[in-house]
C-alpha positions in Angstrom: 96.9 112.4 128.5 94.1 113.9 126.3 94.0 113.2 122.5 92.3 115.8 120.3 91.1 115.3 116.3 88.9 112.3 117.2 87.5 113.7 114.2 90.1 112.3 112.1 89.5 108.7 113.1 85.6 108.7 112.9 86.2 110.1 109.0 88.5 107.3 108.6 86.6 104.6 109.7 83.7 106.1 107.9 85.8 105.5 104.8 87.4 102.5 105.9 84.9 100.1 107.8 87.1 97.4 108.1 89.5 99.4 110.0 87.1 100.2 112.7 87.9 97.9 115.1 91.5 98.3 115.2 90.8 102.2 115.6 88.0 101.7 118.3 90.5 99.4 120.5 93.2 102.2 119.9 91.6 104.9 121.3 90.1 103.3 124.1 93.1 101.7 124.8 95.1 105.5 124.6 97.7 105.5 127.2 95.3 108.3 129.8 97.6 107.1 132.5 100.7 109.7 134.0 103.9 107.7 133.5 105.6 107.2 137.3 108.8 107.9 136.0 108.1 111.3 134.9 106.6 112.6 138.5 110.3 113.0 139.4 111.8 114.1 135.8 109.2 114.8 133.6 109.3 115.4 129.9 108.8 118.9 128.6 108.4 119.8 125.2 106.7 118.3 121.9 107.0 115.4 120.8 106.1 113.4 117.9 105.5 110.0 117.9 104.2 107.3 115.4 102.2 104.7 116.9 101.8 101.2 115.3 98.2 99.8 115.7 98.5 96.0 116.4 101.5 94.1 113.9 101.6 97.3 112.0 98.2 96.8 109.9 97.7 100.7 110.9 99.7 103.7 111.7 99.1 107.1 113.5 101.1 110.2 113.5 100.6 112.2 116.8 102.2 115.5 118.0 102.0 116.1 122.0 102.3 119.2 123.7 103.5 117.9 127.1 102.8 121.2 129.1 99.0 120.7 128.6 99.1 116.9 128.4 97.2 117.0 125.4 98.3 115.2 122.0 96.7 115.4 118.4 96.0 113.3 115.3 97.8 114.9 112.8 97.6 111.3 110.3 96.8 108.0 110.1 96.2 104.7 108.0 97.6 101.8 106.5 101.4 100.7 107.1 101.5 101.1 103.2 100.2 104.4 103.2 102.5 105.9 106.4 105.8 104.9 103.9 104.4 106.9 101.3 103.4 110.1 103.8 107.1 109.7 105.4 108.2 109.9 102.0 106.0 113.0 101.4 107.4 114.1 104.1 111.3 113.7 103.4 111.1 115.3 99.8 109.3 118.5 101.6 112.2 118.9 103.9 115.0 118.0 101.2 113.6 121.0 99.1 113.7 123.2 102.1 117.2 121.8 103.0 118.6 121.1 99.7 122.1 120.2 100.9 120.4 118.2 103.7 121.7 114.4 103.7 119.5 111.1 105.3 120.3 108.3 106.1 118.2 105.0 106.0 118.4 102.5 109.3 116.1 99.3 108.8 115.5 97.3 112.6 114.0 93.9 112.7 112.3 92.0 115.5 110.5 89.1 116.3 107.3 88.7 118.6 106.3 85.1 120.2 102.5 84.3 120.8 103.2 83.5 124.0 105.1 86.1 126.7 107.0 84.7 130.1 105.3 86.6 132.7 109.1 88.0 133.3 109.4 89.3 129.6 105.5 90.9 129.8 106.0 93.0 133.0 108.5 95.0 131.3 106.1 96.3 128.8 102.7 95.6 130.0 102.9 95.4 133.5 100.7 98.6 134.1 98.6 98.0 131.2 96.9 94.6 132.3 94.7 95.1 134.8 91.2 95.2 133.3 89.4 94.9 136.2 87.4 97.7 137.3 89.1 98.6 140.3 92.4 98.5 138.8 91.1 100.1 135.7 93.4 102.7 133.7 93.3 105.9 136.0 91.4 108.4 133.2 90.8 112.5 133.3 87.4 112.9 134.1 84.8 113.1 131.1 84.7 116.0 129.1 80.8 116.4 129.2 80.6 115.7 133.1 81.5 118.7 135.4 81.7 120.8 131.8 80.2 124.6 132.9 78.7 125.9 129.7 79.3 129.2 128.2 79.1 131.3 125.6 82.4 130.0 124.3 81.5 126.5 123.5 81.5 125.8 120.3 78.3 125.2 118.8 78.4 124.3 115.7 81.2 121.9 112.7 82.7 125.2 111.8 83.0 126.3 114.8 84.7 123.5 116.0 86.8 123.3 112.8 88.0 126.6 112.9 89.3 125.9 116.6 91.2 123.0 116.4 93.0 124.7 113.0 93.9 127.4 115.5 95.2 125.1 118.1 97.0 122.7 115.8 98.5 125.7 114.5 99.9 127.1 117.6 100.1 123.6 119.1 103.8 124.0 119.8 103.5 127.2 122.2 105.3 127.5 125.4 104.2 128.4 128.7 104.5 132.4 129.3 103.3 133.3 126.1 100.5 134.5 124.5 99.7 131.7 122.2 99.8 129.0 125.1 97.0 130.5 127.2 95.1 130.6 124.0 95.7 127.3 124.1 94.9 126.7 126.9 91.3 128.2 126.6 91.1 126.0 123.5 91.7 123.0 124.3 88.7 122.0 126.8 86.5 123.4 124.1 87.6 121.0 121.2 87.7 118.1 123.8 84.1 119.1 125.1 82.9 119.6 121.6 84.4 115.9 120.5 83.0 113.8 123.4 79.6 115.8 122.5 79.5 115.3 119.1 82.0 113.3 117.4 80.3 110.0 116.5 82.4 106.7 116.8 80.8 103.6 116.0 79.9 100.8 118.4 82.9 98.3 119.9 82.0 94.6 120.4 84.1 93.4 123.0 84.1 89.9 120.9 85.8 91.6 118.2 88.5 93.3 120.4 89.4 89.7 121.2 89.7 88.0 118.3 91.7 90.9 116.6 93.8 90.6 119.8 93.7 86.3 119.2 95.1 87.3 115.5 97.8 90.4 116.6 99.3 88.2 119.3 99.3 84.4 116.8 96.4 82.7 120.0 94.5 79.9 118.5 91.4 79.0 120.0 93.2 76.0 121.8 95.3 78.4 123.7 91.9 79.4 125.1 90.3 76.0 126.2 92.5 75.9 130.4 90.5 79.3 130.2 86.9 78.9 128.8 86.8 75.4 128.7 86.6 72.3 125.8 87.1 73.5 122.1 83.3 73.1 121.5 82.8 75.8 124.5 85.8 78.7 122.9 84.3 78.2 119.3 80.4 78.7 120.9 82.3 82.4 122.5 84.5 82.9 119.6 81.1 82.3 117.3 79.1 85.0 119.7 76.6 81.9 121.0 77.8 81.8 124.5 78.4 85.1 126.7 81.2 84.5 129.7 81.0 84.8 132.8 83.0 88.1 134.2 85.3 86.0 136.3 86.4 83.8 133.2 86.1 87.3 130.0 88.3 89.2 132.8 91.4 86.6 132.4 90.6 86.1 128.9 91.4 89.5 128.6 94.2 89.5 131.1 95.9 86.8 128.7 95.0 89.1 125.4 96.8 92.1 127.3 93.4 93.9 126.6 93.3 96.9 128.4 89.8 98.4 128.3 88.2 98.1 131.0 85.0 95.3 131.8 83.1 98.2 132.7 83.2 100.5 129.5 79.2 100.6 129.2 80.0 102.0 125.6 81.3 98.1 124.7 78.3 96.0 123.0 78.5 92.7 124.5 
């Protein structure tokens, strides 16, 4: 699956430092891989989605066109914030629908720091392999194998003006006109974004220890890992780098799933 309006993160995070790592993991961690279950009936249509970054710190709004495999940002930040849009939201569609009634349904749920190995395969048992052989299956990068022409688009306005136009006609169907315009789009603005979208650098440290506070790990939960207390609080501190064989399962415990090999990761 692509994802298109990167621009909208790096702004964020530009605004917003201390969101960046949550962001950064995010997106690298953005579900690329084709769901097995949907080789035999697949999904068709578009669909929008929240997605909850972490315990719910963060929030993004996406919108997929499932034809083209492709989703975009449409909005994203704080848990606080997202109740306010939603609400935004609601009161626009209650003055379009006036005799339109809603219905509130509130869900709870509770999360353990530590997962049976029965309870994670149901939702992580794809997701945990971070080594680089069993790394996330990806599309191949938007700048390699990329022909250019005199279509690319060259300069912010440019590619402003082309993802307006695809986010506005984001919801065509195969067979008609706006769809193939799509289609042309699309590799453009993802071209264009992998060129020239910049998102800051991820330390792989801090991946782990937001993953440490998401998931309630102490450092002790570390130590049949890494080693004595003294040794996790040297790696936790940044004064002592891992070997792979030992950061692979520390990630395999963290369910973090970018892969080792990511050379954009500063370790």
């Amino acid at each position: 699956m692509h994802l298109i309006a990167k621009n909208k993160i790096a702004d964020y995070i530009e605004q917003h430092p201390e969101a960046k790592t949550s962001f950064l993991t995010w997106i690298k961690e953005f579900p690329y891989r084709k769901s097995k279950k949907n080789k035999t009936h697949p999904v068709e249509g578009i669909l929008i989605s929240f997605s909850e970054l972490g315990r719910g710190d963060y929030s993004v709004k996406l919108i997929f066109n499932t034809w083209l495999k492709t989703g975009y940002i449409v909005w994203l930040g704080t848990k606080e914030a997202q109740i306010a849009y939603q609400q935004a939201e609601i009161e626009k569609i209650r003055i379009q629908h006036p005799n339109l009634v809603t219905t509130s349904i509130t869900f709870t749920s509770s999360t353990s720091p530590r997962r049976s190995k029965k309870a994670s395969e149901g939702n992580h048992v794809e997701l945990t392999h971070i080594h680089s052989d069993n790394a996330l299956e990806i599309f191949p990068s938007e700048i390699e194998g990329h022909v250019a022409s005199e279509q690319d688009l060259k300069t912010k306005t440019d590619y402003e003006n082309a993802l307006n136009r695809a986010i506005s006609i984001f919801d065509a169907r195969p067979g008609t006109r706006e769809f193939d315009e799509l289609v042309l789009l699309l590799p453009l603005i993802r071209h264009y974004e992998a060129c020239y979208i910049e998102l800051p650098g991820l330390a792989l440290l801090d991946v782990i220890k937001l993953k440490m506070e998401i998931l309630g790990i102490t450092p002790p939960y570390l130590t049949p890992i890494i080693g004595s207390e003294e040794e996790v609080n040297l790696f936790l501190t940044g004064k002592n780098i891992l070997p792979d064989k030992i950061l692979k399962a520390v990630c395999k415990l963290l369910y973090i799933r970018i892969p080792l090999n990511d050379k954009s990761l500063i370790k």
